[in-house]
N, C-alpha and C positions, 0 to 999 in steps of 0.2 A: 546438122540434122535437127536439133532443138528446134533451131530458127523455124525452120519451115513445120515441123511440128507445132509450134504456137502460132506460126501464122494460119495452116489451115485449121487451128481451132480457132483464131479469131473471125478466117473468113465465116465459119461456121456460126459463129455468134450473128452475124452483119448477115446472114442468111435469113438465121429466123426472127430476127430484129425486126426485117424487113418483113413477113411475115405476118407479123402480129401486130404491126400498126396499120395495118388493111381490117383488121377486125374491130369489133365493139369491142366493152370488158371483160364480158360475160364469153365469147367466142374466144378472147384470149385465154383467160384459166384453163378451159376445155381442153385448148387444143395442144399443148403437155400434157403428156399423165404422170400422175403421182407413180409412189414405189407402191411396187405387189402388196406389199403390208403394210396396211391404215395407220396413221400414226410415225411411222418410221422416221426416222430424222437424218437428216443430212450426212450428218457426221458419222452416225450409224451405218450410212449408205457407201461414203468413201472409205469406212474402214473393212469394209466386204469385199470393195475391187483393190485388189494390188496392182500396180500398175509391173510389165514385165513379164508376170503369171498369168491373170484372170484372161480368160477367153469369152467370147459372145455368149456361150451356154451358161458361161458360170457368171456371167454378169444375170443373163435372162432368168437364171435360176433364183438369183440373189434381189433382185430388183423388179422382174418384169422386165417387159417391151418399152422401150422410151420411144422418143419421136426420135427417127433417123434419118439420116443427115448423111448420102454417100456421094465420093468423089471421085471425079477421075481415076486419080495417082491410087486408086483402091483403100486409101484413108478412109472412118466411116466414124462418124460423132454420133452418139445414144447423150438423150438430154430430158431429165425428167424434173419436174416441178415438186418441191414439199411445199406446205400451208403452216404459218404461224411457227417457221422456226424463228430462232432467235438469235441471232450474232452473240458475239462478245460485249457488244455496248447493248444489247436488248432491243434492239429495233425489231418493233413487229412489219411482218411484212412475207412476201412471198419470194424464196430463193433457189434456184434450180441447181442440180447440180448434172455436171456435162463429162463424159467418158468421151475420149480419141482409143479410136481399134487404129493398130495398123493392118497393111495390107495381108498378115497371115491372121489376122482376129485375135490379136492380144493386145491387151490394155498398154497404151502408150503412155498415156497421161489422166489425170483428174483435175478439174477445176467446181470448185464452189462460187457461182456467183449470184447476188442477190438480185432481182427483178423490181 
């Protein structure tokens, strides 16, 4: 189950990877949205969805709408963009973080990764 849980989030990634190298720079930032609340930070972000518990509503509540990303097998990726966080080594830069629902809309997994 893991497996193919990381696998459809990797397909997920190789989706909108694909995606966002058809745009300009400016067309790439746009086309993620940030979290409901200006400023929020990543980390702030994943510690609001538990994976297990957190449902669609209570991510939507906690985060807003992300870009989504639905599957066949009813798996469903929510992926939103923060600006100017900053890792553990401090690299500035822009890093999105990515939610997996399964198919009854509870948070499967969370990933952080930087763009």
């Amino acid at each position: 189950m893991s497996r193919r849980i990381t696998g459809l989030l990797a397909a997920a990634c190789l989706v909108l990877a694909g995606c966002a190298s058809t745009m300009d720079a400016q067309e790439a930032r746009n086309a993620v949205p940030e979290f409901r609340e200006p400023g929020m930070s990543v980390q702030a972000a994943k510690d609001a969805v538990l994976p297990g518990k957190s449902t669609k509503a209570d991510v939507a509540a906690a985060l807003g709408q992300g870009t989504v990303v639905k599957f066949d097998s009813g798996y469903e990726v929510w992926v939103y963009r923060a600006k100017n966080y900053k890792p553990a080594v401090d690299a500035p830069g822009t890093t999105e973080f990515i939610v997996l629902f399964s198919p009854s809309g509870v948070v499967s997994k969370t990933r952080i990764r930087p763009v």
